[in-house]
N, C-alpha and C positions, 0 to 999 in steps of 0.2 A: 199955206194949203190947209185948208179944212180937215177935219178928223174923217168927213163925210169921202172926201175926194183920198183921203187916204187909202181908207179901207177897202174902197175899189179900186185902187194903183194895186195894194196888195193881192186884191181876188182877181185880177187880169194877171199879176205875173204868177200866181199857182196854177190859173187856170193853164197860160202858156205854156208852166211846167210839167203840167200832168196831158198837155196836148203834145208835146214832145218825146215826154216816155213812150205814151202809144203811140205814135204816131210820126215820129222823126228820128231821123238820121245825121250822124259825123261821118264824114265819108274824105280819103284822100285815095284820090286815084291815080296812074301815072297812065298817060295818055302816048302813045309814039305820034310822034311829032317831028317831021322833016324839017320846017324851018327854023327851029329853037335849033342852039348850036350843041347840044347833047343827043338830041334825038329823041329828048324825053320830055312832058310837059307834066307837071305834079301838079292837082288840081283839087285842093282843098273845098270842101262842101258841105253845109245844113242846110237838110232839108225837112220840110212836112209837106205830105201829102197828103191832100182828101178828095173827095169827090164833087164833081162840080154843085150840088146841093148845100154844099157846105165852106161854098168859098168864101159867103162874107167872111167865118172863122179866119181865114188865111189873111184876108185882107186886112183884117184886125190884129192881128200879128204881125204883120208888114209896117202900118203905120206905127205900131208898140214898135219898131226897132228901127225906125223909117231908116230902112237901107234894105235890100232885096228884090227880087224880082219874082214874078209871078208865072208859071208856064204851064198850057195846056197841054197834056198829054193826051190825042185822040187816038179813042179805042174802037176799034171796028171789032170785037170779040162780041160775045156774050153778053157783054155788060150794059147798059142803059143809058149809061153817064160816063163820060169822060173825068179824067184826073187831070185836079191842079196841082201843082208842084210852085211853093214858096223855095227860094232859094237865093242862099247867101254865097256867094262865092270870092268878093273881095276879101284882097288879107287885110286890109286897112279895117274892115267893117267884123271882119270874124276877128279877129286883136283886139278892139276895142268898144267895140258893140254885146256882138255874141257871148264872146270867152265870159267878162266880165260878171253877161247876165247869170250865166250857167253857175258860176264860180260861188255868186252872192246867192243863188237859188239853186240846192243842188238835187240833183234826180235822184228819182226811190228807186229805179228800176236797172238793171244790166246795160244799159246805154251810160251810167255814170262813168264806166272804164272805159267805154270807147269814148268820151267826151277830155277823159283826162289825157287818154292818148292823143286824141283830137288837136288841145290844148297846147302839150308838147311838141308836137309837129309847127302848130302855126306858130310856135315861138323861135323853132327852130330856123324856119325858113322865114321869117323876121331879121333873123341874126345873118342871113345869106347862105347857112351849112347847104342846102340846097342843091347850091352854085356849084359844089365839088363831088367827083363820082363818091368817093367816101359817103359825103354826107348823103344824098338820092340813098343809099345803101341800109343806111342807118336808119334812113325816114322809112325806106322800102320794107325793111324787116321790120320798124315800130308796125306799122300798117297791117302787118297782118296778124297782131295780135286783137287786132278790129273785127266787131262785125258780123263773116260769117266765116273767118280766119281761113282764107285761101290765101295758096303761096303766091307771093308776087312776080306777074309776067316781066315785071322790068329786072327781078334777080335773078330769074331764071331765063333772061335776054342772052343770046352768042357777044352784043355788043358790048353789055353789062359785063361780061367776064371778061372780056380782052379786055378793056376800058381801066375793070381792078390789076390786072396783070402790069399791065403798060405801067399804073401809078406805084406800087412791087418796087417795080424795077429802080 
């Protein structure tokens, strides 16, 4: 690799990194979900969003991590443009893609704590803690030290508390 091809490897992953402070999210959500055998679907996520003016940006980012998907968000508001949303949702690809980059290049800005939280969670649910109402528990409290630290609907679930009761016992 040339010093030339270097130096823009380097300036596309600051650039990605300082496109992610402003402008992206670590996100794990717990979705109610009738056909999973818990009733609950935990749903690991990065994102960047921008406006449709500025999709090559995303696209450029997508193939920087070629794994991802890309979604329109159309606005019927105010707005002039619709949002796209870049997003990683495999645990295969946030484990060994994402975390990685994050890790090797790290953020300047208050998203670095939700990225380490982030982190631990997909390591978590790697290992299968996940699988067990304990561990949903564990993950569910991590999470809401995320973000914009709301309490989480799956701990403050009716089924979530008989569920820890039942395990008690």
């Amino acid at each position: 690799m040339s010093a030339e091809n270097q130096q823009e490897r380097l300036g596309i992953e600051q650039w990605i990194l300082g496109f992610t402070d402003g402008e992206g999210c670590f996100s794990v959500s717990f979705i109610k979900n009738k056909t999973t055998k818990t009733g609950w679907q935990i749903f690991p996520e990065f994102v960047i969003t921008q406006g449709a003016k500025s999709l090559p940006a995303l696209e450029i980012i997508k193939n920087y991590f070629e794994c991802g998907k890309l979604f329109i968000n159309k606005r019927s508001d105010n707005h002039k443009e619709h949002l796209y949303r870049y997003c990683v949702r495999s645990l295969g690809d946030l484990k060994t893609k994402i975390i990685p980059f994050f890790k090797e290049n790290s953020l300047k800005t208050y998203k670095r704590n939700d990225f380490e939280i982030f982190s631990k969670i997909i390591e978590m649910m790697s290992e299968g803690i996940h699988l067990k109402e304990n561990g949903r528990k564990k993950i569910a409290t991590l999470v809401e030290g995320m973000n914009r630290k709301k309490q989480s609907r799956f701990l403050k679930s009716p089924e979530t508390k008989r569920q820890l009761l039942k395990e008690r016992r």
